[in-house]
N, C-alpha and C positions, 0 to 999 in steps of 0.2 A: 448740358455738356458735362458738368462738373458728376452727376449722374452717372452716366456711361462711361466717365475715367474711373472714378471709384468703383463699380462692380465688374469692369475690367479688371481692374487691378488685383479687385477683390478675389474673383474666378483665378485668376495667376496665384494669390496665392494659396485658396483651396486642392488646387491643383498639384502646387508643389509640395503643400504638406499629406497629401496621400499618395503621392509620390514617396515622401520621405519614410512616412507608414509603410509601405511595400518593400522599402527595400531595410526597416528592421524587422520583420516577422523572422520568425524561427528558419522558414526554410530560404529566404534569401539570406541570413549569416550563418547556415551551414550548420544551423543545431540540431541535434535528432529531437525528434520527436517521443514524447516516455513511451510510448506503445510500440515502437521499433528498435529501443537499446536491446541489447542483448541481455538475456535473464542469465541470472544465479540458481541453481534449481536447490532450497533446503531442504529437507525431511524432517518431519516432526510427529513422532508417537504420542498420543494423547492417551496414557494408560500402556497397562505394558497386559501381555496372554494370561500371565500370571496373576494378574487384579492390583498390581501393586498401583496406590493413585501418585501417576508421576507423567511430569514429558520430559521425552530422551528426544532430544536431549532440553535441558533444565538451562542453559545459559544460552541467548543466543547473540549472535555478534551480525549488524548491518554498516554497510556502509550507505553514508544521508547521499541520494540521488544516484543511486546505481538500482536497478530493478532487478526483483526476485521474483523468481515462485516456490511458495511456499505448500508442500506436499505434506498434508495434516491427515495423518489415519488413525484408527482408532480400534487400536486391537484385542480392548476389551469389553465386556460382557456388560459393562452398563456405562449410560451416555454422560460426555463432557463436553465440557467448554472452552474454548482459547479466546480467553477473555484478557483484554491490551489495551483500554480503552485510549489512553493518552497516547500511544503507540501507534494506535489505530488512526484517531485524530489530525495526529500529526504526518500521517501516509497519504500519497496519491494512491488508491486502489483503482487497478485499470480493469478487471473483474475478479468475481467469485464464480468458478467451479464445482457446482456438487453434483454428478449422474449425468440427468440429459436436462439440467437447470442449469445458465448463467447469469448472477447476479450483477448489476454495476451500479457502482454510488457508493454513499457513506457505508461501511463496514467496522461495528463497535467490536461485537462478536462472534463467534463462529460456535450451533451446537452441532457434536458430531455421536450421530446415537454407535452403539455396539457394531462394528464390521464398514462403519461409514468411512469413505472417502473425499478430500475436496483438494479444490486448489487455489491459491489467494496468490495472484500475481498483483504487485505493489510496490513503489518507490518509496521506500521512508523520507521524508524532507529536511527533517529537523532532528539535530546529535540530542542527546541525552543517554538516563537511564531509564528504563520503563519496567512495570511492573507487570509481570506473567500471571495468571491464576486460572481455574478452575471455579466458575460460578456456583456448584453444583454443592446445597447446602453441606459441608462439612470437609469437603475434599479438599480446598486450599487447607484445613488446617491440620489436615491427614498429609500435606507436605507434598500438594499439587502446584506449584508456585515454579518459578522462575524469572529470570529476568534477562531484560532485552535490551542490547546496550547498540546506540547507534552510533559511530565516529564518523569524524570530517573525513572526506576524500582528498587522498592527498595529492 
């Protein structure tokens, strides 16, 4: 007897804590989900027609838990990189975009050869400042650099 009152009881309260489970998830308290907020569209030149090694723009500004896409071209004549690694880290990336490929999971860097096109749609999580560059041996010090600053949502 003492048996069947305890896994009774027990069942009751299995029951109420998946209950209680259910009713926090995301979509019973009305939270979007990151793959349906609404994007921010950036653009970002990786190198400019001219050869000069730079991204236009060179400072970029995120707000932590808003989602973007980031529109990364590359207008010149030989291939870079948008290299963020802590940046990156610290990102939910929901995918990557290049051609008729999409990538999803961890994203450290992006290479984008001559005429290349992608797209890095991503929630930054965490404020800081982040460091921009160009992997590509010499070109950070040819002054391909920027930085990537993320603020609180207010």
């Amino acid at each position: 007897m003492v048996f069947h009152t305890c896994f009774v009881h027990g069942c009751r309260a299995l029951v109420l804590l998946g209950l209680i489970w259910f009713c926090l998830t995301p979509a019973a308290i009305a939270l979007p989900v990151p793959a349906q907020q609404p994007l921010q569209e950036m653009q970002i030149h990786l190198g400019t027609t001219s050869g000069a090694l730079r991204f236009v723009p060179d400072q970029l500004e995120f707000v932590a838990g808003q989602r973007y896409k980031l529109l990364l071209d590359n207008p010149s004549n030989q291939k870079h990189y948008f290299t963020a690694k802590d940046f990156a880290d610290t990102s939910w990336t929901q995918k990557v975009e290049a051609g008729k490929v999409e990538v999803k999971g961890a994203i450290h860097e992006l290479e984008l050869k001559p005429g290349a096109i992608a797209e890095w749609i991503l929630i930054p999580q965490k404020t800081g400042k982040f460091e921009l560059h160009c992997s590509v041996p010499g070109h950070a010090a040819a002054g391909m650099v920027g930085t990537i600053q993320v603020i609180a949502d207010s």
